[in-house]
mmCIF file of the C-alpha atoms, coordinates in Angstrom:
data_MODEL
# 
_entry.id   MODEL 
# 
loop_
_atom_site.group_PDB 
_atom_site.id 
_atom_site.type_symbol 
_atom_site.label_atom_id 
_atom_site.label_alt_id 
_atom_site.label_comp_id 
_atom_site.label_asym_id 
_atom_site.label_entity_id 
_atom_site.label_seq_id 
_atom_site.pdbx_PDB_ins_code 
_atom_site.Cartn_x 
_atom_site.Cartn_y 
_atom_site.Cartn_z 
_atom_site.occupancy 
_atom_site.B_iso_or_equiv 
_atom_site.pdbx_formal_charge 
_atom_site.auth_seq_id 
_atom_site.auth_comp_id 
_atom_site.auth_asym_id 
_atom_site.auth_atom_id 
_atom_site.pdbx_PDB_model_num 
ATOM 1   C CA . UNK A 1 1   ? 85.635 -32.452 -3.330 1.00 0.00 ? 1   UNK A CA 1 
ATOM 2   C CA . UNK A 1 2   ? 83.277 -34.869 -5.192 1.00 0.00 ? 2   UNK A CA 1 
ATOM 3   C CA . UNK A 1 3   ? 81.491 -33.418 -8.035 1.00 0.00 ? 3   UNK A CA 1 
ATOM 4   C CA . UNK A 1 4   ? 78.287 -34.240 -6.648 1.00 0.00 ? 4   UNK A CA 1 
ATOM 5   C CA . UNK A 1 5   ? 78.873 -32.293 -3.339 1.00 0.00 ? 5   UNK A CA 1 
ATOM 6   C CA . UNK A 1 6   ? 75.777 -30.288 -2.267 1.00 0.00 ? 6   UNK A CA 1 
ATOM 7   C CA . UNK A 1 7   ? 76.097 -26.772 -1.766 1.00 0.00 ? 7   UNK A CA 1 
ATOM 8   C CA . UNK A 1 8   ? 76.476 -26.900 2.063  1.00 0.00 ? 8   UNK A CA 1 
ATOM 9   C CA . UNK A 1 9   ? 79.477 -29.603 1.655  1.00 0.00 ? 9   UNK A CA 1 
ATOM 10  C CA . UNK A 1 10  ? 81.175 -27.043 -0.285 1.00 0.00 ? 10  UNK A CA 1 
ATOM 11  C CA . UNK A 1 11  ? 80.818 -24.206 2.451  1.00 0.00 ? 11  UNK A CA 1 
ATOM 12  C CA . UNK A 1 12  ? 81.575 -26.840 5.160  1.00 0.00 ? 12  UNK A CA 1 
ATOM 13  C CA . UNK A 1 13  ? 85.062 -28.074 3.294  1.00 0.00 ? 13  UNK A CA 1 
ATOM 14  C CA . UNK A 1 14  ? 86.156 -24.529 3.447  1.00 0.00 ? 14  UNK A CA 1 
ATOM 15  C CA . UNK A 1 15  ? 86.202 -24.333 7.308  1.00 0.00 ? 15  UNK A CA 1 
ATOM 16  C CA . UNK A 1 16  ? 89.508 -23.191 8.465  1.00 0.00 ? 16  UNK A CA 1 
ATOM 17  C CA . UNK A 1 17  ? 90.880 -24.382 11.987 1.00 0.00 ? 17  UNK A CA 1 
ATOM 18  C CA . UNK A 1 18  ? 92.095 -21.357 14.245 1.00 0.00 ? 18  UNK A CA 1 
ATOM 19  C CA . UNK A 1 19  ? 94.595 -22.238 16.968 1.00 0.00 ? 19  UNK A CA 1 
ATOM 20  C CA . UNK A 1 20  ? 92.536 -21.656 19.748 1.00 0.00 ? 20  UNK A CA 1 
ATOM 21  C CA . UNK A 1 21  ? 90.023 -24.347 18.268 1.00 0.00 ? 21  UNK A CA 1 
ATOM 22  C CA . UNK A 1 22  ? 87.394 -22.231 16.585 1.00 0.00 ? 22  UNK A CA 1 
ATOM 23  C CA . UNK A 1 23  ? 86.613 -23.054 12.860 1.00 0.00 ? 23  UNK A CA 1 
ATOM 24  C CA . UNK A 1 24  ? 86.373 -19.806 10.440 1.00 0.00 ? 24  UNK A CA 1 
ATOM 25  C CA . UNK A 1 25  ? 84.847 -19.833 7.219  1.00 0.00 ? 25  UNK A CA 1 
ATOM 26  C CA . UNK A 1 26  ? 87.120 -17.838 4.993  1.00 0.00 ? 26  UNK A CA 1 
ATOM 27  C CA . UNK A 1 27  ? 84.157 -15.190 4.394  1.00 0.00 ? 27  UNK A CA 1 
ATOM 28  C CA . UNK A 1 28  ? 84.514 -11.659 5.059  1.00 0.00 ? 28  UNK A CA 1 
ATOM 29  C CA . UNK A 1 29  ? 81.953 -11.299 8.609  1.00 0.00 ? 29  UNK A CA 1 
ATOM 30  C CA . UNK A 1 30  ? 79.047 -9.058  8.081  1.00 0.00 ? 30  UNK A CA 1 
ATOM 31  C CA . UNK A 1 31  ? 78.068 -5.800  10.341 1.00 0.00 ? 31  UNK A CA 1 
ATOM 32  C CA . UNK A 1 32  ? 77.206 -7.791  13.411 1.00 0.00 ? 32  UNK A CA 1 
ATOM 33  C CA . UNK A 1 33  ? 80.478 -10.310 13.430 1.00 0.00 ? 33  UNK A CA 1 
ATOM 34  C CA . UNK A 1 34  ? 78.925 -13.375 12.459 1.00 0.00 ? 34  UNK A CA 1 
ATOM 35  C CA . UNK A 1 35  ? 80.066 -15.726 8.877  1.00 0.00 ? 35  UNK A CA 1 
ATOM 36  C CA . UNK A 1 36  ? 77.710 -15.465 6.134  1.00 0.00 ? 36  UNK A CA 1 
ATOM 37  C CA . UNK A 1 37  ? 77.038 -16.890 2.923  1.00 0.00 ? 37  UNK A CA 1 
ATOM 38  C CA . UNK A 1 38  ? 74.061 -16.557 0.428  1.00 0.00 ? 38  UNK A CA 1 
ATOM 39  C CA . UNK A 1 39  ? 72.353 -20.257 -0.242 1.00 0.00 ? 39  UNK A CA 1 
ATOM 40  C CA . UNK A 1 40  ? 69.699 -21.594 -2.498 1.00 0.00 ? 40  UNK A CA 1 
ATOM 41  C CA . UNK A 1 41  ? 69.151 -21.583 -5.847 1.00 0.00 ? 41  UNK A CA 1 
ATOM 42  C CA . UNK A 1 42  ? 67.627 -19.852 -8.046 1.00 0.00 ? 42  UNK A CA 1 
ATOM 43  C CA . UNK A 1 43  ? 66.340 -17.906 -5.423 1.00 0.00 ? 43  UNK A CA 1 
ATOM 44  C CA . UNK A 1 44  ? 69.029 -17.266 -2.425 1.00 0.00 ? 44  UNK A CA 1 
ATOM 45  C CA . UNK A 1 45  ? 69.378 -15.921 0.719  1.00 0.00 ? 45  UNK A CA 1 
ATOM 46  C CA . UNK A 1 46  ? 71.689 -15.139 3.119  1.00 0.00 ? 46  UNK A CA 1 
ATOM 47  C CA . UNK A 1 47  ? 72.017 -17.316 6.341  1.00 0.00 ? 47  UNK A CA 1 
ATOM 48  C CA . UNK A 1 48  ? 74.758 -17.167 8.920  1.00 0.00 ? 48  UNK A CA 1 
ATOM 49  C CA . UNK A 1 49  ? 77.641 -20.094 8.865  1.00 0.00 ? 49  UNK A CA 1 
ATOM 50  C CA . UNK A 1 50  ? 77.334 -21.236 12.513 1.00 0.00 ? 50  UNK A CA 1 
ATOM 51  C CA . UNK A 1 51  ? 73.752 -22.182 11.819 1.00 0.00 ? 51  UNK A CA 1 
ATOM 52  C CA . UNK A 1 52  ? 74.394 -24.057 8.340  1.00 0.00 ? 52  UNK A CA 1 
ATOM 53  C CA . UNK A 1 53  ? 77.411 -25.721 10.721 1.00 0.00 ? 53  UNK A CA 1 
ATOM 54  C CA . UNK A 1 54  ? 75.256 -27.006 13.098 1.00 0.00 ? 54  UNK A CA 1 
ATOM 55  C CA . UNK A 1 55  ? 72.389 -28.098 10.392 1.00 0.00 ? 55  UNK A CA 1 
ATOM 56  C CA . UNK A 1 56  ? 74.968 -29.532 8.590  1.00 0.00 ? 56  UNK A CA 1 
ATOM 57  C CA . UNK A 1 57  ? 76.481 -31.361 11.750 1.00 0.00 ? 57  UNK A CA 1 
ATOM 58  C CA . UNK A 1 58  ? 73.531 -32.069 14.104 1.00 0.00 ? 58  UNK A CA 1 
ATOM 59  C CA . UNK A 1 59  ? 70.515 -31.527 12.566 1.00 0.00 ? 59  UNK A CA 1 
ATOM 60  C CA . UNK A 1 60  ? 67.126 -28.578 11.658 1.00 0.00 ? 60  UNK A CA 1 
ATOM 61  C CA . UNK A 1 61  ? 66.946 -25.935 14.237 1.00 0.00 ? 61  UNK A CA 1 
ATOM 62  C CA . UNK A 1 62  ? 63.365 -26.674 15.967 1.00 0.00 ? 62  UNK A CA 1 
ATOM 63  C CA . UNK A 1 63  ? 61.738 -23.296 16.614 1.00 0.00 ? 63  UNK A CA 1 
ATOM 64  C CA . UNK A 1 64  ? 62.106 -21.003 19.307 1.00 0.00 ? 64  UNK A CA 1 
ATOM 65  C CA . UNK A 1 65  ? 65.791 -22.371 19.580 1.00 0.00 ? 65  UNK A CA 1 
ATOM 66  C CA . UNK A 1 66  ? 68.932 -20.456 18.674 1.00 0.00 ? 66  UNK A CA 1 
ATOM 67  C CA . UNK A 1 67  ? 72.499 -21.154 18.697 1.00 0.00 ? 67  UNK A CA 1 
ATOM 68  C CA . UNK A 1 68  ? 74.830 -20.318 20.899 1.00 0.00 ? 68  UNK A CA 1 
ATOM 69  C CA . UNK A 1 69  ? 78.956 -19.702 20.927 1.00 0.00 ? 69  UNK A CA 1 
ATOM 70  C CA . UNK A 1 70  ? 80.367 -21.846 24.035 1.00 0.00 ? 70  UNK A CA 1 
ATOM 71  C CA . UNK A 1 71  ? 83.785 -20.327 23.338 1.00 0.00 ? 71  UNK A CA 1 
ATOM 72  C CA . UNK A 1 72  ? 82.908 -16.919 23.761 1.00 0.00 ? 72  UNK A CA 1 
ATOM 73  C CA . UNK A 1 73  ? 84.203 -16.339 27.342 1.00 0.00 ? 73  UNK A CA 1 
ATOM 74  C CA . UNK A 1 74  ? 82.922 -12.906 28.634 1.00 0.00 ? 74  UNK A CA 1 
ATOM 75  C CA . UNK A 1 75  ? 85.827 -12.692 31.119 1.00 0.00 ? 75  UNK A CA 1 
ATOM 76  C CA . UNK A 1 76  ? 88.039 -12.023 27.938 1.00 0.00 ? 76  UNK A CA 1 
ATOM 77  C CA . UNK A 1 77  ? 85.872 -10.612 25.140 1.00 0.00 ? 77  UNK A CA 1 
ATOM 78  C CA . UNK A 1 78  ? 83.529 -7.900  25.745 1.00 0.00 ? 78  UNK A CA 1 
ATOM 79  C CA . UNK A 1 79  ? 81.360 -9.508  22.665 1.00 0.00 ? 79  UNK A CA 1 
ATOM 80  C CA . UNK A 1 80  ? 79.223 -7.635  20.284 1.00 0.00 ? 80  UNK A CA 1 
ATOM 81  C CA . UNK A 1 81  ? 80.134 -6.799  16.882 1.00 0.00 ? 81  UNK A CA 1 
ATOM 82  C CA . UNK A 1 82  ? 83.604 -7.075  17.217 1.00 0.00 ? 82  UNK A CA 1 
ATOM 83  C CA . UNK A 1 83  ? 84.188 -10.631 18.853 1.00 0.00 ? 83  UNK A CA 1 
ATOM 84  C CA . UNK A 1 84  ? 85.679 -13.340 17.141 1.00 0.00 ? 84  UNK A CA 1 
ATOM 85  C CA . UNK A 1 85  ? 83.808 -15.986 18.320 1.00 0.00 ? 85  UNK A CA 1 
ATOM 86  C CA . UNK A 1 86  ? 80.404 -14.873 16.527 1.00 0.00 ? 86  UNK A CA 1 
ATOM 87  C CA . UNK A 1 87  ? 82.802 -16.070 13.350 1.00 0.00 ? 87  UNK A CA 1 
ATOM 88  C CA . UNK A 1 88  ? 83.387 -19.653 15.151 1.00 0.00 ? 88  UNK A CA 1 
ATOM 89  C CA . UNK A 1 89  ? 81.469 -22.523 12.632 1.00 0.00 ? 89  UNK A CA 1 
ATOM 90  C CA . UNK A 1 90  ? 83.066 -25.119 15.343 1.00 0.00 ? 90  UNK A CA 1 
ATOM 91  C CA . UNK A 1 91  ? 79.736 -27.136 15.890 1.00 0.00 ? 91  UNK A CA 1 
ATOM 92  C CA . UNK A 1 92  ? 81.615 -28.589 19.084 1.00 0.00 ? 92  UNK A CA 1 
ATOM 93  C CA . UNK A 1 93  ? 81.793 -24.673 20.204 1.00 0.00 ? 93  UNK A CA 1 
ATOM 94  C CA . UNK A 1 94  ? 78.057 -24.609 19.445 1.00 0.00 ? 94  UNK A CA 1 
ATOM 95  C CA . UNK A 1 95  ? 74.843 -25.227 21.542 1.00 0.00 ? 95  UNK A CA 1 
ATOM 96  C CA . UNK A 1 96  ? 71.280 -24.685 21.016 1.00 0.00 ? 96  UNK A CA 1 
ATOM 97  C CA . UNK A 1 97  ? 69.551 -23.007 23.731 1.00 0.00 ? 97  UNK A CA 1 
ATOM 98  C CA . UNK A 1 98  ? 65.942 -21.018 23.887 1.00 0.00 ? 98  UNK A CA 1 
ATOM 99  C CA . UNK A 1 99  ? 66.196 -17.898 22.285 1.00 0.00 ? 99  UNK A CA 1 
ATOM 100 C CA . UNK A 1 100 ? 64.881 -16.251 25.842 1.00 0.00 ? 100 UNK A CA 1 
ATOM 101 C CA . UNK A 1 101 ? 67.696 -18.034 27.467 1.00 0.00 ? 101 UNK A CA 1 
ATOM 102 C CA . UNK A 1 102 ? 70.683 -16.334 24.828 1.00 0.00 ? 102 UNK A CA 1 
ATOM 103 C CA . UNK A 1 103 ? 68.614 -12.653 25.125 1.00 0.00 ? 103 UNK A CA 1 
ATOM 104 C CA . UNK A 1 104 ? 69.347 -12.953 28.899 1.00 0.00 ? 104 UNK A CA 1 
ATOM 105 C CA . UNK A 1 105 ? 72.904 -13.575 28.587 1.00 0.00 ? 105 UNK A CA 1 
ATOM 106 C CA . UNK A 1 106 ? 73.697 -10.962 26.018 1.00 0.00 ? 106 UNK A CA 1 
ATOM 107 C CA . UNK A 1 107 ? 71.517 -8.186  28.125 1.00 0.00 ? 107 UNK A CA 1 
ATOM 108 C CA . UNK A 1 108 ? 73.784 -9.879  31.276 1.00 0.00 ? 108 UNK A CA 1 
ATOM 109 C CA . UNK A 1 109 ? 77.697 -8.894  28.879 1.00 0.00 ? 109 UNK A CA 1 
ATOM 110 C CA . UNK A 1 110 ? 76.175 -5.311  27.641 1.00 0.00 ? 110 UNK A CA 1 
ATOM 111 C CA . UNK A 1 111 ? 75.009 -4.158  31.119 1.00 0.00 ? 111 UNK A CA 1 
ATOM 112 C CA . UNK A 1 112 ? 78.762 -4.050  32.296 1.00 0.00 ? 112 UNK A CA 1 
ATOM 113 C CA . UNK A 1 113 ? 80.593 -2.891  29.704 1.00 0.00 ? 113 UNK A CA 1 
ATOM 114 C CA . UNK A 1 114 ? 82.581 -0.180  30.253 1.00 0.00 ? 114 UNK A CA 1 
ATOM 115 C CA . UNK A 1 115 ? 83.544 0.749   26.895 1.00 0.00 ? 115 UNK A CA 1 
ATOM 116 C CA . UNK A 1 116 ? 81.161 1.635   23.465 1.00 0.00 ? 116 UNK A CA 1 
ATOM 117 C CA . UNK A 1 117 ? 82.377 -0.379  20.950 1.00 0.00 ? 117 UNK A CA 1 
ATOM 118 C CA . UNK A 1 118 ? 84.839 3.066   19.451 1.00 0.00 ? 118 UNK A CA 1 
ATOM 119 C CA . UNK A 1 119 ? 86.375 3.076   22.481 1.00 0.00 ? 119 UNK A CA 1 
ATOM 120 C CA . UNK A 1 120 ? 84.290 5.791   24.511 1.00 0.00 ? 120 UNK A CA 1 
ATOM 121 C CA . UNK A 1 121 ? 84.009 5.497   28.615 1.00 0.00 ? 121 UNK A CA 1 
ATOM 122 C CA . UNK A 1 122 ? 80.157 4.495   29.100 1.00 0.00 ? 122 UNK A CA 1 
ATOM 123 C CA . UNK A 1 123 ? 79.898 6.146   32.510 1.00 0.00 ? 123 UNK A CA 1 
ATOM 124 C CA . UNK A 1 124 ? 77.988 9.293   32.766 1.00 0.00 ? 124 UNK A CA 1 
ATOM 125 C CA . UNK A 1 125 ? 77.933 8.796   28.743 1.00 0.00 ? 125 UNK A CA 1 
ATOM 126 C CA . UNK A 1 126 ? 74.718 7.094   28.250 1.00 0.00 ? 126 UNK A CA 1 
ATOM 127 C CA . UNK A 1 127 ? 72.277 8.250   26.004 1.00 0.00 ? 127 UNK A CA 1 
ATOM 128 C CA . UNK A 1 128 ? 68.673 6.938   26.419 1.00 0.00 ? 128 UNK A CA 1 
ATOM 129 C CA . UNK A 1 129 ? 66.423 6.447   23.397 1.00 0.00 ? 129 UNK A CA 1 
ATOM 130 C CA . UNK A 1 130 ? 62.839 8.175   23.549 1.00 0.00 ? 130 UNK A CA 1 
ATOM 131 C CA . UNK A 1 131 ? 61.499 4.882   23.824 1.00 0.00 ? 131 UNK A CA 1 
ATOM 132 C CA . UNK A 1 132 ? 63.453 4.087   26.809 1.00 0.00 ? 132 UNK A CA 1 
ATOM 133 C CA . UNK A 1 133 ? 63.962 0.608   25.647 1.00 0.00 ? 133 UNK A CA 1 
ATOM 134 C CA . UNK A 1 134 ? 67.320 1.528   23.654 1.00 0.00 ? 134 UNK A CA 1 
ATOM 135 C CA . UNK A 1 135 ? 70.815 3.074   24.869 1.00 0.00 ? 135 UNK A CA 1 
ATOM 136 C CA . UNK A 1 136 ? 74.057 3.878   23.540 1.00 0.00 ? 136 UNK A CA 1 
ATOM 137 C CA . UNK A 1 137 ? 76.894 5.882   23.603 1.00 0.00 ? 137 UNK A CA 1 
ATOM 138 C CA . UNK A 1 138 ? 76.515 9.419   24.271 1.00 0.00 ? 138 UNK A CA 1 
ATOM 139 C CA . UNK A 1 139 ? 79.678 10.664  22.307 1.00 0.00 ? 139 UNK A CA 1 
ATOM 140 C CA . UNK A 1 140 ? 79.166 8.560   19.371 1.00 0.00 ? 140 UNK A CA 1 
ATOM 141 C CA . UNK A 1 141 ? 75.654 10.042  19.380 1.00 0.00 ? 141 UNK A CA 1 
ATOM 142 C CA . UNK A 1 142 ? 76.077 13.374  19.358 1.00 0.00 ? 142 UNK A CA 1 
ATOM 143 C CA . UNK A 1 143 ? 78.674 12.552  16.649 1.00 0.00 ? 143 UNK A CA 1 
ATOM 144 C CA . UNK A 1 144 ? 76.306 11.089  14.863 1.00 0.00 ? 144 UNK A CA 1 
ATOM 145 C CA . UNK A 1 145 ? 74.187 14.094  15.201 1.00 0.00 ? 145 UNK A CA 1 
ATOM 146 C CA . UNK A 1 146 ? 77.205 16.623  14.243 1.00 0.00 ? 146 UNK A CA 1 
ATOM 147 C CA . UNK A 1 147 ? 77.811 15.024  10.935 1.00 0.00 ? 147 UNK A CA 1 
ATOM 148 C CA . UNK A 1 148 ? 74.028 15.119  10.143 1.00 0.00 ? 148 UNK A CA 1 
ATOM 149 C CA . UNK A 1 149 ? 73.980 19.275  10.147 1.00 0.00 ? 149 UNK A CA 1 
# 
């Protein structure tokens, strides 16, 4: 590494290749999956690797666009916090798509899971938010709820 590498050359020279052809950043993932790393300076901020990968690679991020993991396969991974793929910096594993268009597909992968993400049966164990617009599991919640006596 040249010692007048920016800051984003340094994060992008630590990409590791995985076998199945998804690059990982050697961070730990935060709580929803995805690489992170703080940038800026003096102020910074964190911002998730697979969008410094694909500024870094292809270019700004117009608005109203997001991007998008091509090799997350639904058929195989359930996705949400758990998959690997959110971790995938691989801009050829990347796309940038409306952020409409990636809301519809993630609505499309929760609406058939079977599964809460601990491993509880979803049917007949929904529980429905007052505001109707949320669910979740119904053990976890009245877990959640236990604990909190």
């Amino acid at each position: 590494m040249a010692a007048g590498s920016t800051q984003l050359e340094r994060i992008v020279d630590r990409f590791v290749k995985q076998p199945n052809g998804c690059w990982h950043h050697p961070s730990k993932p935060n709580d929803k999956g995805y690489a992170v790393t703080r940038v800026g300076w003096p102020v910074t901020k964190g911002e998730k690797l697979h969008r410094l990968s694909w500024m870094y690679f292809n270019g700004d991020i117009p608005e109203g666009m997001v991007i998008d993991h091509l090799c997350h396969d639904p058929n195989i991974c359930e996705g949400g916090n758990t998959c690997e793929h959110r971790r995938c910096v691989n801009p050829e594993h990347l796309q940038l798509i409306p952020a409409s268009e990636n809301n519809a597909k993630t609505v499309r992968v929760l609406k058939f899971r079977t599964h809460c993400k601990n491993g509880h049966k979803l049917e007949n164990n929904i529980y429905v938010y007052a505001n109707g617009k949320r669910r979740g599991c119904a053990t976890c919640m009245n877990r959640t709820v236990k604990v909190g006596i």
